[in-house]
N, C-alpha and C positions, 0 to 999 in steps of 0.2 A: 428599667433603670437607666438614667444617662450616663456615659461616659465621663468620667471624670474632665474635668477641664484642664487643660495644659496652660498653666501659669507662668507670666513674661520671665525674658531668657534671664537666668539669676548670674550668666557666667560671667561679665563685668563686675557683678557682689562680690563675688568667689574671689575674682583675682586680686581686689582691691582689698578683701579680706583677710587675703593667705599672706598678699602682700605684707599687709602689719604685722600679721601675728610672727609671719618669717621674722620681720625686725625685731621685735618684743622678746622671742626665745634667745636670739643671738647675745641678747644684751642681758640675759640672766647671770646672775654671780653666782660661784660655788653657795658662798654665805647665804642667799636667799633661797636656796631649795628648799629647805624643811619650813620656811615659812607660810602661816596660814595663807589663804585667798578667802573669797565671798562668798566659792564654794563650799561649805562646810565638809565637803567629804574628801578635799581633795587639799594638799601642799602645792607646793607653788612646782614640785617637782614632778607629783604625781597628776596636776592637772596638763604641764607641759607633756606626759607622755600620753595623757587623754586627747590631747589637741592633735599629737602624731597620730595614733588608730584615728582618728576623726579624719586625718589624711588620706588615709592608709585605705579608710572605705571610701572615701568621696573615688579614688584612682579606681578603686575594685568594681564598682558598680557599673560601668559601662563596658565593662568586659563581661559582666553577665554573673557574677560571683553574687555566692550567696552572702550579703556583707552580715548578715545575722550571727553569723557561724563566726565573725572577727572577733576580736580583742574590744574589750570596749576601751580598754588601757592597754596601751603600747608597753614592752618590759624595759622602757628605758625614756628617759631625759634625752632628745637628741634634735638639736637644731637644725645641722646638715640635715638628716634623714626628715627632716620634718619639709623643709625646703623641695627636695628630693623626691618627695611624695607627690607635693604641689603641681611641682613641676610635670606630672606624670598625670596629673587628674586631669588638669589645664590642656593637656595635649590630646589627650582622651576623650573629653566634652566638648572637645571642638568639632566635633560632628554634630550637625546641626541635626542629625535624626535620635540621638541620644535625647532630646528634648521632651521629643512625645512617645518614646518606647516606653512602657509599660516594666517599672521593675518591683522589686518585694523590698519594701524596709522593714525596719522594726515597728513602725507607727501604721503599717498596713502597705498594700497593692496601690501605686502612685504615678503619675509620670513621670520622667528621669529628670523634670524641671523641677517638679515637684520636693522629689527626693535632694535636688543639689541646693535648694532654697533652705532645707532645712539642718544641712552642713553648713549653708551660710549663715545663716541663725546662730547653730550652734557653734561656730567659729570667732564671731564681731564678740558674741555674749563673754564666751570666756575667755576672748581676746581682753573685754574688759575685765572678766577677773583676775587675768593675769597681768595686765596693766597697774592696774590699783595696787595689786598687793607686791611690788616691785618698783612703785615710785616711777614708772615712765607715763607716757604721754595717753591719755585712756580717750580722745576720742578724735581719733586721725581718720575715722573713714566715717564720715558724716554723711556720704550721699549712701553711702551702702547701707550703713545703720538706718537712713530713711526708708528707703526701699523696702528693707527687709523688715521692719514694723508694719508697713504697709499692708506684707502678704501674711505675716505671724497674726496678723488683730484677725484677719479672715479664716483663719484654719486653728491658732493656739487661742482657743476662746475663753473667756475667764471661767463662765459656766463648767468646765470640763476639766478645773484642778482640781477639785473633790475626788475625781479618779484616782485611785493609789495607783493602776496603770502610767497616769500620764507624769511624766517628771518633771514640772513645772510648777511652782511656788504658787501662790497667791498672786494677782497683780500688785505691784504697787505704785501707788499714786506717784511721778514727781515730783523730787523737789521742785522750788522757784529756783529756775537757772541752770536745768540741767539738759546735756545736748543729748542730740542725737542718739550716741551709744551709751548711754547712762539711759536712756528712757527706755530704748530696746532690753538693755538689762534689767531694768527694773519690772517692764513686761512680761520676762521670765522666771519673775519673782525673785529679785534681786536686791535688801533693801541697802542702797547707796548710800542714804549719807555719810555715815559711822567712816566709808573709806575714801569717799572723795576729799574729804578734811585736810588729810593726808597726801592725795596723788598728787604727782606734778600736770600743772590743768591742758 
Protein backbone atom coordinates (compact mmCIF):
# COMPACT_ATOMS: atom_id res chain seq x y z
CA UNK A 1 0.00 0.00 0.00
CA UNK A 2 1.32 3.66 -0.66
CA UNK A 3 2.01 6.11 1.49
CA UNK A 4 -0.41 8.50 1.81
CA UNK A 5 0.24 11.74 -0.03
CA UNK A 6 1.17 14.86 1.72
CA UNK A 7 -1.18 17.67 0.48
CA UNK A 8 -0.13 21.50 -0.40
CA UNK A 9 0.95 23.52 2.73
CA UNK A 10 -2.82 24.58 4.17
CA UNK A 11 -0.96 27.11 6.75
CA UNK A 12 -1.70 30.33 4.69
CA UNK A 13 -5.70 28.64 4.81
CA UNK A 14 -5.20 28.42 8.43
CA UNK A 15 -4.01 31.87 9.12
CA UNK A 16 -6.39 33.51 6.83
CA UNK A 17 -8.89 31.45 8.42
CA UNK A 18 -8.37 31.86 12.19
CA UNK A 19 -7.85 35.26 11.04
CA UNK A 20 -11.66 35.79 10.44
CA UNK A 21 -13.01 33.91 12.62
CA UNK A 22 -10.65 35.78 15.41
CA UNK A 23 -12.80 38.91 14.02
CA UNK A 24 -16.26 37.26 13.87
CA UNK A 25 -16.01 35.98 17.70
CA UNK A 26 -14.78 39.42 18.92
CA UNK A 27 -17.77 41.04 17.34
CA UNK A 28 -20.44 38.56 19.08
CA UNK A 29 -23.05 40.35 21.51
CA UNK A 30 -24.25 39.13 24.87
CA UNK A 31 -27.90 39.15 23.01
CA UNK A 32 -26.79 36.82 20.14
CA UNK A 33 -25.45 33.79 22.13
CA UNK A 34 -28.49 31.58 22.56
CA UNK A 35 -29.11 32.33 18.98
CA UNK A 36 -29.70 29.46 16.39
CA UNK A 37 -26.74 28.93 13.52
CA UNK A 38 -26.93 26.62 10.28
CA UNK A 39 -25.63 24.26 12.51
CA UNK A 40 -28.57 22.65 14.02
CA UNK A 41 -26.84 21.29 17.12
CA UNK A 42 -25.16 24.21 17.97
CA UNK A 43 -26.05 28.23 19.32
CA UNK A 44 -24.34 30.79 18.33
CA UNK A 45 -22.57 30.28 21.71
CA UNK A 46 -21.97 26.76 21.84
CA UNK A 47 -20.70 26.67 18.24
CA UNK A 48 -18.24 29.68 19.23
CA UNK A 49 -16.87 27.36 21.98
CA UNK A 50 -16.72 24.45 19.29
CA UNK A 51 -14.47 26.79 17.18
CA UNK A 52 -12.09 27.37 20.42
CA UNK A 53 -11.49 23.12 21.14
CA UNK A 54 -11.21 23.27 17.17
CA UNK A 55 -8.22 25.73 18.29
CA UNK A 56 -7.20 24.07 21.06
CA UNK A 57 -6.55 20.69 18.75
CA UNK A 58 -5.19 22.41 15.74
CA UNK A 59 -2.19 23.89 18.60
CA UNK A 60 -2.20 20.20 20.37
CA UNK A 61 -1.29 18.14 17.30
CA UNK A 62 2.12 19.08 16.62
CA UNK A 63 3.25 18.50 19.96
CA UNK A 64 2.26 14.95 19.57
CA UNK A 65 -1.06 15.01 21.79
CA UNK A 66 -3.65 12.63 21.38
CA UNK A 67 -6.18 15.47 19.93
CA UNK A 68 -8.99 12.43 20.14
CA UNK A 69 -8.98 12.44 23.89
CA UNK A 70 -9.86 16.65 23.51
CA UNK A 71 -13.15 18.40 24.01
CA UNK A 72 -14.95 18.56 21.05
CA UNK A 73 -16.56 21.69 22.79
CA UNK A 74 -14.51 24.03 24.70
CA UNK A 75 -16.50 24.72 28.36
CA UNK A 76 -16.70 28.28 27.29
CA UNK A 77 -17.65 31.23 24.82
CA UNK A 78 -14.08 33.07 24.69
CA UNK A 79 -12.67 35.15 21.95
CA UNK A 80 -9.24 36.04 23.79
CA UNK A 81 -8.59 32.38 24.40
CA UNK A 82 -9.75 31.48 21.04
CA UNK A 83 -7.15 34.25 19.45
CA UNK A 84 -4.71 32.64 22.00
CA UNK A 85 -4.97 29.37 20.83
CA UNK A 86 -4.44 30.61 17.13
CA UNK A 87 -1.84 32.22 17.96
CA UNK A 88 -0.07 29.00 19.36
CA UNK A 89 -0.97 26.58 16.46
CA UNK A 90 0.41 29.26 14.07
CA UNK A 91 3.69 29.06 15.81
CA UNK A 92 3.62 25.47 16.20
CA UNK A 93 3.14 24.56 12.31
CA UNK A 94 5.65 26.62 11.49
CA UNK A 95 7.89 23.88 11.26
CA UNK A 96 7.95 22.83 7.88
CA UNK A 97 8.38 18.92 9.07
CA UNK A 98 4.97 19.00 10.94
CA UNK A 99 3.75 18.83 7.28
CA UNK A 100 4.58 15.42 6.45
CA UNK A 101 4.77 13.66 10.19
CA UNK A 102 2.39 11.15 10.39
CA UNK A 103 -0.27 12.04 13.10
CA UNK A 104 -3.79 10.26 14.43
CA UNK A 105 -7.13 12.21 14.02
CA UNK A 106 -10.41 11.37 14.53
CA UNK A 107 -10.99 10.74 10.58
CA UNK A 108 -7.90 8.22 10.68
CA UNK A 109 -3.76 8.13 10.49
CA UNK A 110 -2.90 11.35 8.11
CA UNK A 111 -0.11 13.70 7.36
CA UNK A 112 0.06 16.68 9.76
CA UNK A 113 -0.93 18.77 6.32
CA UNK A 114 -3.49 16.56 6.08
CA UNK A 115 -4.91 16.74 9.49
CA UNK A 116 -4.52 21.08 9.56
CA UNK A 117 -6.59 21.06 6.07
CA UNK A 118 -9.13 19.74 7.80
CA UNK A 119 -9.35 22.29 10.77
CA UNK A 120 -9.23 24.54 7.81
CA UNK A 121 -12.41 23.26 6.55
CA UNK A 122 -13.78 22.90 9.58
CA UNK A 123 -12.87 26.53 10.63
CA UNK A 124 -14.03 28.92 7.07
CA UNK A 125 -17.31 26.28 7.24
CA UNK A 126 -18.36 27.48 10.64
CA UNK A 127 -16.79 30.62 10.38
CA UNK A 128 -19.69 30.82 7.86
CA UNK A 129 -22.06 29.53 10.35
CA UNK A 130 -21.13 31.87 12.66
CA UNK A 131 -21.13 34.74 10.19
CA UNK A 132 -24.76 34.17 9.01
CA UNK A 133 -26.27 33.66 12.14
CA UNK A 134 -24.85 37.01 13.59
CA UNK A 135 -25.32 39.36 10.66
CA UNK A 136 -21.44 40.04 9.88
CA UNK A 137 -19.66 39.65 6.71
CA UNK A 138 -19.74 35.62 5.63
CA UNK A 139 -17.24 35.51 2.97
CA UNK A 140 -14.05 37.48 3.70
CA UNK A 141 -11.53 34.65 3.05
CA UNK A 142 -12.32 33.79 -0.66
CA UNK A 143 -8.95 32.43 -1.60
CA UNK A 144 -8.84 30.20 1.50
CA UNK A 145 -12.47 29.10 0.92
CA UNK A 146 -11.06 28.16 -2.71
CA UNK A 147 -8.29 26.30 -1.79
CA UNK A 148 -10.00 24.40 0.63
CA UNK A 149 -12.86 23.06 -1.63
CA UNK A 150 -10.34 22.30 -3.75
CA UNK A 151 -8.78 19.45 -1.28
CA UNK A 152 -12.40 18.67 0.59
CA UNK A 153 -13.97 17.58 -3.29
CA UNK A 154 -10.78 15.07 -3.04
CA UNK A 155 -11.02 13.53 0.37
CA UNK A 156 -15.00 14.69 1.75
CA UNK A 157 -16.64 12.84 -1.17
CA UNK A 158 -20.33 12.90 -1.68
CA UNK A 159 -20.42 9.04 -1.94
CA UNK A 160 -19.29 8.75 1.66
CA UNK A 161 -22.35 10.94 3.66
CA UNK A 162 -24.50 7.92 3.84
CA UNK A 163 -21.72 6.94 6.67
CA UNK A 164 -23.38 7.69 10.02
CA UNK A 165 -19.56 7.88 10.87
CA UNK A 166 -18.75 10.72 8.67
CA UNK A 167 -20.42 14.18 9.89
CA UNK A 168 -21.03 15.69 6.78
CA UNK A 169 -24.64 16.52 5.29
CA UNK A 170 -25.68 15.78 1.81
CA UNK A 171 -23.85 18.09 -0.73
CA UNK A 172 -25.64 20.86 -1.79
CA UNK A 173 -26.00 22.34 -5.07
CA UNK A 174 -25.42 26.27 -5.09
CA UNK A 175 -27.34 28.80 -5.35
CA UNK A 176 -26.94 31.38 -8.45
CA UNK A 177 -24.42 33.80 -6.80
CA UNK A 178 -22.94 32.37 -4.15
CA UNK A 179 -19.12 32.84 -3.28
CA UNK A 180 -16.60 30.97 -2.30
CA UNK A 181 -17.42 30.25 1.53
CA UNK A 182 -21.12 29.79 0.87
CA UNK A 183 -20.12 26.89 -1.68
CA UNK A 184 -17.44 25.34 0.71
CA UNK A 185 -20.42 25.51 3.18
CA UNK A 186 -22.73 24.26 1.23
CA UNK A 187 -20.26 21.26 0.43
CA UNK A 188 -20.47 20.29 3.99
CA UNK A 189 -24.01 20.16 3.62
CA UNK A 190 -24.96 23.44 4.51
CA UNK A 191 -28.26 24.43 3.00
CA UNK A 192 -27.59 28.53 2.57
CA UNK A 193 -30.25 30.04 1.33
CA UNK A 194 -32.83 30.45 4.11
CA UNK A 195 -29.70 32.40 5.89
CA UNK A 196 -27.79 34.29 3.37
CA UNK A 197 -31.32 36.41 2.89
CA UNK A 198 -30.58 37.79 6.00
CA UNK A 199 -26.44 38.17 6.24
CA UNK A 200 -24.68 41.18 5.68
CA UNK A 201 -23.05 40.13 2.05
Amino acid sequence: MNAPTTPPDPRPAFAAATTWVTGLLSEVTAEQLAAPTPCDEFDVRTLGAHLLATAQRAAALPEGVDVRAMPFIADRFDAQEYATAVARAVDLWSDDATLARMVQVPWGEVPGAGALWGYVNETIVHGWDLAVATGQPSEAVPDAATDTLAIVRRFIRPEIRQDPNVPFGVVVEPRDGAGPVETLANWSGRDSAAWVSAATP
